[in-house]
Structures are given as C-alpha cells and as structure tokens.
C-alpha positions as CSV (number, residue, x, y, z in Angstrom):
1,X,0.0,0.0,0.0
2,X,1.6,3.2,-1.1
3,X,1.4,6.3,1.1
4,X,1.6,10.2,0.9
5,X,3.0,10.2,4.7
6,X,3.9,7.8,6.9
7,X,3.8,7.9,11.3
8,X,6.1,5.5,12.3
9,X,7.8,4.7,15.6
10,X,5.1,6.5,17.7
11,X,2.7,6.2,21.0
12,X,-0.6,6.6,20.0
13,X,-3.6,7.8,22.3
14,X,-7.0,8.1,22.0
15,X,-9.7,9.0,24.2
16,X,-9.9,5.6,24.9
17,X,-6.5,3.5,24.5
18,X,-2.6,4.3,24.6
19,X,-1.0,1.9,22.1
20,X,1.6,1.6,19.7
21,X,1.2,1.3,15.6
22,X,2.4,2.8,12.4
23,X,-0.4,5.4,11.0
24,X,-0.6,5.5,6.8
25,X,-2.2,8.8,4.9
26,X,-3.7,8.5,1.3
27,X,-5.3,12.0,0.6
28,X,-5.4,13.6,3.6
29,X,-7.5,10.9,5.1
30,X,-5.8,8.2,7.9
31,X,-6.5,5.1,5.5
32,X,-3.9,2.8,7.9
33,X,-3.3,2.2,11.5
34,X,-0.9,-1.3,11.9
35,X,2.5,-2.0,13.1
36,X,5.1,-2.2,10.9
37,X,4.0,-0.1,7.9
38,X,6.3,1.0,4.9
39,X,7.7,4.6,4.4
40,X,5.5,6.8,2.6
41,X,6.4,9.5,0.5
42,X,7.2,11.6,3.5
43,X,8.1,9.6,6.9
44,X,7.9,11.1,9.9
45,X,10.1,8.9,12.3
46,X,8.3,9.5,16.0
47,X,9.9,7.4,18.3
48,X,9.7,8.7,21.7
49,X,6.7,10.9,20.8
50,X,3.4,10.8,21.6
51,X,0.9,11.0,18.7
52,X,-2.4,12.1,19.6
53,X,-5.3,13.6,17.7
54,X,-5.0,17.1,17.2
55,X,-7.0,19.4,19.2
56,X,-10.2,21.3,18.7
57,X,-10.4,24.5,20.0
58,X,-14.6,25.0,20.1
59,X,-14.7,28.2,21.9
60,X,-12.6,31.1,20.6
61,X,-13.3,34.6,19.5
62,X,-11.3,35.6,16.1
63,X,-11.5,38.6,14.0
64,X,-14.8,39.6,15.9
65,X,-16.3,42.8,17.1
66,X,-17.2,42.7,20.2
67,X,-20.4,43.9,22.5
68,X,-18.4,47.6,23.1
69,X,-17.5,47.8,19.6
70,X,-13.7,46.4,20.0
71,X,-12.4,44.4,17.4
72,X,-10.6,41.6,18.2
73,X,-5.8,42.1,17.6
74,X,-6.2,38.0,16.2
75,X,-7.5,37.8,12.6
76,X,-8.0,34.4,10.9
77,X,-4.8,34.0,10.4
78,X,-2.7,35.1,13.0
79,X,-5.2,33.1,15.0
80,X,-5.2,29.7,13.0
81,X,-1.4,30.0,13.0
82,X,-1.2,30.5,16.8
83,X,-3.6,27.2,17.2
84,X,-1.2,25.5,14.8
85,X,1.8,25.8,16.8
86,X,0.2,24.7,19.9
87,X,-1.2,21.5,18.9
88,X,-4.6,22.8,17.4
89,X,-6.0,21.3,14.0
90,X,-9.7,23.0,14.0
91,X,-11.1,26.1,15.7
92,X,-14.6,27.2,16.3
93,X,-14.8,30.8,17.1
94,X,-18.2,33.0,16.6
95,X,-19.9,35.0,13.8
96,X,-21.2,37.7,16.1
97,X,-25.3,39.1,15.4
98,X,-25.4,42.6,17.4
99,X,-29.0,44.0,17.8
100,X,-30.2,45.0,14.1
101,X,-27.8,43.1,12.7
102,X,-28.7,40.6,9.7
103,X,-27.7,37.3,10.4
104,X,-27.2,36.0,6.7
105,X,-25.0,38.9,6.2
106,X,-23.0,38.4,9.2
107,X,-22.3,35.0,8.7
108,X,-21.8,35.5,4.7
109,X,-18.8,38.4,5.7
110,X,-17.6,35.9,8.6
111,X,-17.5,33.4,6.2
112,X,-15.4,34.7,3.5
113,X,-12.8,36.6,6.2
114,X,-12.1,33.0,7.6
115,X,-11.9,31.1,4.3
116,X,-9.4,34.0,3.0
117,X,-7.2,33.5,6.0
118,X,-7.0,30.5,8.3
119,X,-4.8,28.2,7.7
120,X,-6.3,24.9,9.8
121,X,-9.9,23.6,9.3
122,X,-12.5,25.7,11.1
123,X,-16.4,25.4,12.1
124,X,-18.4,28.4,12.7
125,X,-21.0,29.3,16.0
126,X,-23.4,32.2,15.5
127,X,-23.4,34.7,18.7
128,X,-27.5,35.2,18.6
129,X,-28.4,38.6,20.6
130,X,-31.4,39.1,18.2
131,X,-33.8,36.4,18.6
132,X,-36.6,38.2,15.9
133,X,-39.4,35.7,14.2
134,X,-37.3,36.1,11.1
135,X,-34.4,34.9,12.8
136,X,-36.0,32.2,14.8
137,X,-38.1,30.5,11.7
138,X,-35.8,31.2,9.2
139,X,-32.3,32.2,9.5
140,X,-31.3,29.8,12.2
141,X,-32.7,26.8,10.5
142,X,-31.3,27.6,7.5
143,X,-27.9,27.6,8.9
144,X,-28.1,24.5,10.7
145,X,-29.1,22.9,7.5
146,X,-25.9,24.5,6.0
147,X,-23.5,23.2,8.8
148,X,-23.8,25.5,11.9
149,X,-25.4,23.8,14.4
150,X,-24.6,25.8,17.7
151,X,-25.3,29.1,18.5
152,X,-24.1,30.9,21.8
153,X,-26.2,33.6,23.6
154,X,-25.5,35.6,26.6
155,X,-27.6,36.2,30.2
156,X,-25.4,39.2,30.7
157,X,-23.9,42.1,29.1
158,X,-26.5,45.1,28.4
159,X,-26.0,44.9,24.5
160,X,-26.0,40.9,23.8
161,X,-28.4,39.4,26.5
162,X,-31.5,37.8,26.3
163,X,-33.9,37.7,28.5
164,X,-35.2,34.3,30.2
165,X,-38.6,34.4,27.6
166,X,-36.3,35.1,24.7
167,X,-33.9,32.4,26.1
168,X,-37.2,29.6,25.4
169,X,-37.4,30.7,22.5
170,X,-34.3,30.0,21.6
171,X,-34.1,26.6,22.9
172,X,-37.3,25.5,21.2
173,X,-35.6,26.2,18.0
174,X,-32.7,24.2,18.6
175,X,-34.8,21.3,20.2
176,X,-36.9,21.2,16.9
177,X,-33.8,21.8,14.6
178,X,-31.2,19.4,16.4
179,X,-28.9,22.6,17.2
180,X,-26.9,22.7,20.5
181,X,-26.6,26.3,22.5
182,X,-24.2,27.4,24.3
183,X,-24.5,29.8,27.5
184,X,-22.6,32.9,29.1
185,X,-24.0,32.2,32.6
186,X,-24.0,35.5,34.4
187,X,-26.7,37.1,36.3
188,X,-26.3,40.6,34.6
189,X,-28.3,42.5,37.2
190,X,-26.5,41.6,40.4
191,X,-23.4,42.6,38.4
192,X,-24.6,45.9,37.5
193,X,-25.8,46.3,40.7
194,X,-22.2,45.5,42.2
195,X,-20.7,47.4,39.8
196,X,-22.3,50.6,39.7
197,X,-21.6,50.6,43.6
198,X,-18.0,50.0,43.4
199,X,-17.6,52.8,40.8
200,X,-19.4,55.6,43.3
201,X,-17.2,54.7,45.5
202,X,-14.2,54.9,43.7
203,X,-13.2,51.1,43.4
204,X,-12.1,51.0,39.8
205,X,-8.7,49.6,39.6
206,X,-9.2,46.1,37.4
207,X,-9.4,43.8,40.4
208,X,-12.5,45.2,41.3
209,X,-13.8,43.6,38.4
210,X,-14.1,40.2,39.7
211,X,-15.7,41.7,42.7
212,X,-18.5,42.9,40.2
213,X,-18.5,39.3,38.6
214,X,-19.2,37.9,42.3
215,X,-19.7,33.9,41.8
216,X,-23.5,34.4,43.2
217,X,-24.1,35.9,39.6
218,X,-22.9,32.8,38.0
219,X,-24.2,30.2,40.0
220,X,-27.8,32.2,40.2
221,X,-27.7,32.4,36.6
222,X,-26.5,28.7,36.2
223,X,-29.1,27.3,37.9
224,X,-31.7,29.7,35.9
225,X,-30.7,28.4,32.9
226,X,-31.2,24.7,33.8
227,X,-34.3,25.1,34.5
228,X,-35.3,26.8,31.7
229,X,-33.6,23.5,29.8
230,X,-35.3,21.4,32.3
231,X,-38.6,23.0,31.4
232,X,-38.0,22.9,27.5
233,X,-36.6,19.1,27.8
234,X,-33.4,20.6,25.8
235,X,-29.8,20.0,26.0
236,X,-27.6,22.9,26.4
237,X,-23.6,23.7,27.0
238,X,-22.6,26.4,29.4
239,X,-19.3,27.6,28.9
240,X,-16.3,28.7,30.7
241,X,-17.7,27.5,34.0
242,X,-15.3,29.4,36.6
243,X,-16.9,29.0,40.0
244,X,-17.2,26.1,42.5
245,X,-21.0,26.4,43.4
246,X,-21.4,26.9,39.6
247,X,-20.1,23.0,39.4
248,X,-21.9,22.0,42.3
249,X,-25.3,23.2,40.3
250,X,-24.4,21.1,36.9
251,X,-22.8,18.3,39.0
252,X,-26.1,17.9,41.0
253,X,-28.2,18.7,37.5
254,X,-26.2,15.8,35.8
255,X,-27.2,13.5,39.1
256,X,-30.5,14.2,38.3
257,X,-30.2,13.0,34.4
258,X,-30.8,16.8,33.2
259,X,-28.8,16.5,30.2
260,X,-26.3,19.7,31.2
261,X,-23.0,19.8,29.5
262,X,-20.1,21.9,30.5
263,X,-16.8,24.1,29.4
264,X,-14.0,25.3,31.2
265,X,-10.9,27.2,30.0
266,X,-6.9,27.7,31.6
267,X,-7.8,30.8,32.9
268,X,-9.9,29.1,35.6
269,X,-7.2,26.5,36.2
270,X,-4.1,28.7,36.3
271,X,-4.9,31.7,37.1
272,X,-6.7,33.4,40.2
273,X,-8.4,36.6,41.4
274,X,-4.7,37.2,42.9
275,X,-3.4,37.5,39.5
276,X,-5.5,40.4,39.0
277,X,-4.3,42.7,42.0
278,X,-1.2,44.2,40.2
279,X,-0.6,48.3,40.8
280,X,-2.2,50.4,38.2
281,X,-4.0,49.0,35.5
282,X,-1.7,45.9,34.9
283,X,-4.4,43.4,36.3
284,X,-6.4,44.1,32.8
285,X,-4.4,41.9,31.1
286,X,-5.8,38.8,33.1
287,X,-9.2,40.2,33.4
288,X,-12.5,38.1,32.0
289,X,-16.0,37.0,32.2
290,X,-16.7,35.1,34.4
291,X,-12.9,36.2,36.4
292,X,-10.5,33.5,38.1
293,X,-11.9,33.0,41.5
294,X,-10.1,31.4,44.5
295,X,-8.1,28.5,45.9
296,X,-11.0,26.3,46.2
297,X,-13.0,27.0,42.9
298,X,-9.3,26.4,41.0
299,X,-9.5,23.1,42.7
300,X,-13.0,22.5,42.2
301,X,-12.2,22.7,38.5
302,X,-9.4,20.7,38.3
303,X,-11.4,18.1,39.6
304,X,-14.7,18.7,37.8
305,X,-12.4,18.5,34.0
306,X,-10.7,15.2,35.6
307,X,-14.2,13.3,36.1
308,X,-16.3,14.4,33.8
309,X,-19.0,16.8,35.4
310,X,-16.9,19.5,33.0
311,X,-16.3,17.7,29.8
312,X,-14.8,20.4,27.6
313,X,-11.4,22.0,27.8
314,X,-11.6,25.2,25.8
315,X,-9.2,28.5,25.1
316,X,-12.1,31.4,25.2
317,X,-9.2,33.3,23.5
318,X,-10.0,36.8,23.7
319,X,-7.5,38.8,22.0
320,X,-7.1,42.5,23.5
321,X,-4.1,44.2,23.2
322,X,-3.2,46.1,26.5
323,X,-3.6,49.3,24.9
324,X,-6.2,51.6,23.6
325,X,-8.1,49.4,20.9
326,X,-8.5,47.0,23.7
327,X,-8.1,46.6,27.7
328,X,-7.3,50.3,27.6
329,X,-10.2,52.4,25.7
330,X,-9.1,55.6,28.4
331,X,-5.5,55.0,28.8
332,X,-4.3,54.9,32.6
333,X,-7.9,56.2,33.3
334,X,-9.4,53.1,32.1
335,X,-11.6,51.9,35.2
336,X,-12.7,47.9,35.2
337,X,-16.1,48.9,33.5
338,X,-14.5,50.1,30.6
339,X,-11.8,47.7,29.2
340,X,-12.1,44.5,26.9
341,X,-13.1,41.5,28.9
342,X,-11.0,38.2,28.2
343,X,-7.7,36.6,27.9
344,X,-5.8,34.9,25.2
345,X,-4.4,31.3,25.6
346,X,-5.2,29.8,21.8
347,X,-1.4,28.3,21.5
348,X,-0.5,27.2,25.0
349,X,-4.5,25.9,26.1
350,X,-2.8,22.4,25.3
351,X,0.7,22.6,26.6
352,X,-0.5,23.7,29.7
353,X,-2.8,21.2,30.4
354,X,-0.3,18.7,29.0
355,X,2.4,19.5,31.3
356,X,0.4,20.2,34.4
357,X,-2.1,17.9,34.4
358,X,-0.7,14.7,32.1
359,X,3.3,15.1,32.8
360,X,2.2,15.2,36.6
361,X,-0.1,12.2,36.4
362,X,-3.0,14.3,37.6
363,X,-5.0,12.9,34.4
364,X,-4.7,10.5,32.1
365,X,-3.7,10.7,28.6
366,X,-6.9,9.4,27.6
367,X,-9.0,11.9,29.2
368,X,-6.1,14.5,27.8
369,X,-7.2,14.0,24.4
370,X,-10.8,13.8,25.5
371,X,-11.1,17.0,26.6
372,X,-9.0,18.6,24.0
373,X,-10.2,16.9,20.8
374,X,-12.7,14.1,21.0
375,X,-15.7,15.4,23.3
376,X,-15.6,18.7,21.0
377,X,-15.7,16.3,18.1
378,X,-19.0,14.4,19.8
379,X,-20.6,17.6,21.1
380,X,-20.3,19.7,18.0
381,X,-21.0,17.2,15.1
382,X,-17.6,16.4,13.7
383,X,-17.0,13.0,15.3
384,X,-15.8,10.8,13.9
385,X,-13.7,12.9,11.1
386,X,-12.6,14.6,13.9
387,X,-11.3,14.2,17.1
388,X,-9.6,10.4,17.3
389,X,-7.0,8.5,15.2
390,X,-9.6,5.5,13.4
391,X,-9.3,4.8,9.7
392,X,-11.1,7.1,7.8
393,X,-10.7,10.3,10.2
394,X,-9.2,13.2,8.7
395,X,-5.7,13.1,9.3
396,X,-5.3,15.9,12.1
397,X,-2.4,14.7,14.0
398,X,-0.4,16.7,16.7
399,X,3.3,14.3,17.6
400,X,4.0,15.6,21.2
401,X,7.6,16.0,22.9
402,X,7.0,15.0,26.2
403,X,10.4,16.1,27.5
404,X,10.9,19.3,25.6
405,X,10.4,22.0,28.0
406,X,9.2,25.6,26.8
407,X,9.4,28.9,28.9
408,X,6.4,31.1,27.5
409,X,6.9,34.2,26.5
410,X,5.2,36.8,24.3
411,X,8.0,36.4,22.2
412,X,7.7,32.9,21.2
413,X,4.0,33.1,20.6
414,X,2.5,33.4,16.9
415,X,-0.9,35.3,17.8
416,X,-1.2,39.4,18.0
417,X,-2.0,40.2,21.4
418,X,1.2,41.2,22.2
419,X,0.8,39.9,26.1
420,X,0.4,36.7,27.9
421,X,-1.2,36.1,31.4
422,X,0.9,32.9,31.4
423,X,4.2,35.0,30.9
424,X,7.3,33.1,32.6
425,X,5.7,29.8,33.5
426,X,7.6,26.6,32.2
427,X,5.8,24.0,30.4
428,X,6.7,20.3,30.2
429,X,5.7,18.7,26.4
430,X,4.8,20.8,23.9
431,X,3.7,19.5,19.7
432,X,6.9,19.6,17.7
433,X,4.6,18.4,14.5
434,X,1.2,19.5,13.7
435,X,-0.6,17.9,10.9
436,X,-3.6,19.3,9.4
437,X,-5.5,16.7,6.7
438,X,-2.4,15.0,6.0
439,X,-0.2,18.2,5.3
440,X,2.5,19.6,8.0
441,X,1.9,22.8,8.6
442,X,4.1,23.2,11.4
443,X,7.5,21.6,12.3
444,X,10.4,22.3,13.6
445,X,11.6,24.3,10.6
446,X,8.6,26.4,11.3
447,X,5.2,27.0,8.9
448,X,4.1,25.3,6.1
449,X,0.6,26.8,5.8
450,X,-0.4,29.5,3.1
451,X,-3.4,31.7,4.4
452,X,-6.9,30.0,2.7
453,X,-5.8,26.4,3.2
454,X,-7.9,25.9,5.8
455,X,-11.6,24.3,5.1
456,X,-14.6,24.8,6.8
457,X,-16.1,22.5,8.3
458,X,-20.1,21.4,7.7
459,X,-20.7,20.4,11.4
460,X,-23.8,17.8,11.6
461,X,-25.9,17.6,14.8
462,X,-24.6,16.4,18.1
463,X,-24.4,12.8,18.9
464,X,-27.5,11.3,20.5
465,X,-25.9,10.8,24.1
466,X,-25.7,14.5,24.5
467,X,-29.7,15.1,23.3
468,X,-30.6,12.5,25.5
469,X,-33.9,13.5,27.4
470,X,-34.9,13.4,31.1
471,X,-37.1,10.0,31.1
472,X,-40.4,11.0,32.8
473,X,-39.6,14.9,33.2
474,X,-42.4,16.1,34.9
475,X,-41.1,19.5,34.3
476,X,-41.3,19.6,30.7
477,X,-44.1,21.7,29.5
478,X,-43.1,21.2,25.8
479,X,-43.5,17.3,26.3
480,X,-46.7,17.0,27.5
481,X,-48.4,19.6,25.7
482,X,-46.8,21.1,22.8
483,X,-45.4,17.7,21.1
C-alpha cells in the first residue's frame, strides 16, 4: 500500500486507549493504523513521541467585534497559526449578530474573512443577541441545514443578553432543529448592581472587576438556565464555568439526568483573582468573564475536568491588546467597566494542560485527548472525522515532545495580542509536529501553511448521548403539551 505520509515509531492515544502502531495517509485521510507499515512518501520517524489527535479548539473569539464595539488584535490568520503551533488542528470561534444586525450577512462576511485566511480547518458558531421571528423561523434553521449547528447567547452584558422568555425561545428552535446552545452564565443584574456601587465609590482599579463578577451571579444564573432546559426538555452547554457552586449546580443537574453539558478554559485553572491585584492598570491583562476565583473554585475545576462533570477543555481566546483598541479604551484612566473583557491562551490551552495535568499524572492521557479533541468532536457534530485517530478520520495529527520543555513568553507566541497572562511559566511537552488533513503545517523548521488552506467544516448535529432527554420529566411543559 503506497502512502503520501507515513507515522512510524510513535505512541498513539485516543480517548480511549494508549498503544503503539504505524499510521498511513492517502489523501489527507488516515487510511492505515498497523505496526510495521512501509515509508511513505514523506516519513515522519516519531519514536519517543506521543501521537495524539490534534486538538479542537470549540470556543474562541477571532476577527470579531465585540459587545463595546472592540475588534478583536487576532484575525483568521494570526489566529489559525497560533492554534497551529500549539497542537490545534480546528477552531470554532463565533460569527457575532449585534441588535439590528442581519444574520445572513453576518455569517456570509464571517465566512469569507475566515476562508481568506486560516490556515487549519474551522467550524463556525453564531453569537444570537437578536432572537426576531425572522431569525428564529428562518435564518437559524437555515444555517443549521448549512452546517452550523450551535449558537451561543449571553444572560449578561447590556448589549448581547436575552432575556429568560427570549432564552425559550431559543431553545425550542434548537430542540426542533437538532442545534446545540451554548450559554454565558451571568446574572447581569446583580453585576450591574455591584458594579455601579464600586464605581461611586471609587473602586475601579481592574481587580475590582471580579468583585463585580461575584460567583453568586454565576451560579444564580446557572441554575436559571437549567431550569429553563429542564422546562423545555433541551440540551444545552454552558461555557467557561469558573466557580465552584457553579459545578456543584451542573454536577447535581447531571445527578439528576438533566442533560447539562459543561466548558472550562486555563484561565480558571491557572490563574486566580490574585493574578489580578497588580498596581495600576496591569491586572487588565488577566481580566475576564466570568474572572479567576479562588483557591478552592481552581480546585473545584481541576477536579470537575478530571471526572467528567466539565467535559470540555476550551481557550475562550480573547485577543485585547493592552492598549487603547482593547483593555485600555481611556489609557491609565481606564476603570474595570470600561476595558475588553478576556484573555488569550489559543497556543498554549494544550501545553499547559499537557504539562500540568498529564506530565504530573493528575490525568490520564486518555482523558487529555478527550477534553482537548474528542468530546468537542462528539458535542459539535464532527466525530468521527474529527477528534480520534480511526481509519477514515481526517488526518489531524499533533506528535508531542513529552520532554521538551518551553518557557512562554510573548516572544515565542505566533498570535497578536502582544501579552500573555501565562508569561514566565515553564511547560513540560509541547507539539513539535502538527498535521492538518495529512499536510504539515508546522515543524520544527517552522510554517508550512499559506493563508486560505484551511476548510470549513459542515458540522452535523450532536451525537444522540448529548440530546438524550430526562425520562419522565415532569417538568417539561413542551413534552406533554406542545409535542
């Protein structure tokens, strides 16, 4: 059998099983996973690597205005390249609807900014802050039919949320159309409410930001949203879960059989609300919503993303540059209200977790490549093409160094930002080769990527597990009377 490239010599790991085999690539497809397999046309020799599926990042913000009209540093380039060198074959960042907006022609100029630029495969999300009739009955199904098949809306943020009627509405659509949505879980009241007190009294240095975003906004607004799921009988996914009552809401929702899926990101397990109390306006460059919280809600998340009541590892990178176009609209006078909220972390979300959680035997391999590939795979309708190492998947293919220790530093890093919260901190393993559909776009030599050689991806509807229903729900209105 005659090869384009060959993966020889390596130790492969799914989300499943750690074993060793040869891996074959005909037309950018894995078409052979054996021992012992001849050279291809290109060999990679990976002996004492570790081969694993490449990641999926399903929660990123690229080349995206946001609610205050700030436009992200990352374009689809810069971005996809980033992802690249970390380890990441596919992104899914958001097409962004603002009040007014059309969403047709949002996604149509989305569309054609990402398809002229990235340079790794890429799904889309819609960001849906106006849920019209037109909208609901037309545009959304007609772009689930065309391959986008989540949608993200927001409980806070004056400009982008929807209230708890809209948010049914919502969810009835998906339910009908087999869409998944995904949730900022905020109470935006209490925050304002916080917020507007701190500012009178002249607490507006960034750390008071997380004192605005008190965890009682997220769990309130977590367990809000589950019932409203509960009520519709509907799956949903709430990301970048941050807090430690916040778990204990989903964790005790899952108990129950509500079928509640969940997201976290590095922020919540390497940084904390300490991070954010530097002098002057420093601490905006690790500010985000929902903020790092303590000790014990760091640990709580660890633990959640080790078994399973979080089953989504994502970067919710947020690229602001610390200056005026971002975390700094009114230079030094730039109160917490005011700046960009989020953080990047699109190249090192996978190192860090490798070396921190994997190269310290806090998790498994297995459930490394779960949450970094497969279960984004599973929940966003790519599996099995993506996400795993089987015959027939694309071939997206990140070979690890599990040795090769990094220092990051703004300067080594491939996106825009021009800052990292994780500057200084020494990694353990990091993806020497990524591979995106059989072609190596990085390697030690560097990039071998031209901007536009990424494809999108037509994402189908999420496997049945996660739209699983609560048997006997004697909550669900829509079951009993609207069937």
């Amino acid at each position: 059998m005659n090869f384009d490239l060959t993966i020889r010599n390596g130790r492969l790991s799914t989300d499943t099983e750690t074993f060793y085999a040869d891996i074959g690539v005909r037309d950018g497809v894995i078409v052979a996973i054996e021992p012992s397999l001849p050279a291809g046309a290109s060999d990679i020799d990976a002996k004492g690597r570790w081969v694993l599926p490449g990641g999926i990042d399903s929660h990123c913000h690229v080349e995206q205005l946001s609610g205050m009209g700030m436009m992200c540093a990352d374009d689809f380039y810069s971005a996809t390249v980033s992802a690249a060198f970390g380890g990441t074959t596919t992104i899914i960042p958001f097409a962004a609807q603002h009040r007014g907006n059309h969403i047709p022609e949002v996604v149509a100029d989305y569309s054609k900014r990402a398809a002229d630029k990235a340079v790794i495969d890429y799904g889309i999300h819609l960001i849906l802050a106006d849920p019209t009739e037109e909208a609901l009955n037309t545009h959304l199904p007609e772009l689930i039919r065309n391959g986008i098949t989540s949608f993200k809306i927001y409980m806070t943020y004056d400009r982008m949320r929807l209230d708890d009627y809209q948010i049914l509405d919502v969810l009835e659509v998906a339910d009908r159309e087999g869409a998944l949505v995904m949730v900022h879980a905020e109470n935006n009241d209490m925050i304002r409410w916080i917020a507007r007190r701190l500012v009178e009294r002249g607490l507006t240095a960034p750390k008071y930001h997380a004192v605005a975003h008190t965890p009682l906004a997220e769990t309130e607004a977590t367990n809000r949203v589950i019932a409203l799921a509960e009520l519709a009988d509907v799956p949903l996914l709430i990301v970048h879960v941050s807090g430690l009552e916040a778990i204990r809401v989903i964790h005790s929702s899952q108990a129950l059989g509500i079928p509640i899926h969940a997201e976290t990101c590095p922020q919540y397990l390497f940084l904390t609300a300490e991070d954010i109390d530097l002098p002057g306006t420093e601490g905006a460059k690790f500010c985000c919503s929902p903020p790092p919280r303590d000790a014990a809600s760091q640990n709580a998340v660890w633990e959640a993303l080790i078994q399973g009541t979080l089953q989504i590892y994502s970067s919710d990178h947020a690229p602001y540059r610390y200056d005026e176009s971002g975390k700094l609209p009114k230079g030094e006078a730039t109160t917490f209200k005011d700046m960009a909220n989020g953080v990047p972390g699109i190249e090192v979300r996978m190192p860090l977790l490798f070396s921190e959680a994997v190269m310290t035997g806090r998790m498994t391999i297995e459930r490394f490549v779960a949450v970094t590939s497969t279960n984004h795979a599973r929940t966003y309708g790519m599996y099995p093409k993506k996400g795993g190492i089987t015959v027939g998947a694309d071939a997206d293919l990140a070979i690890w160094n599990p040795e090769k220790r990094v220092v990051i530093s703004t300067a080594m890093l491939h996106d825009k930002v021009g800052y990292t919260p994780y500057e200084g901190r020494e990694v353990r393993g990091w993806p020497e080769v990524v591979i995106s559909r059989g072609r190596i776009v990085v390697d030690p030599q560097g990039l071998h990527a031209e901007p536009g050689s990424g494809q999108f991806i037509k994402r189908g509807t999420p496997e049945p597990v996660l739209r699983q229903r609560l048997n006997g729900n004697p909550n669900s209105v829509m079951r009993k009377y609207f069937s």
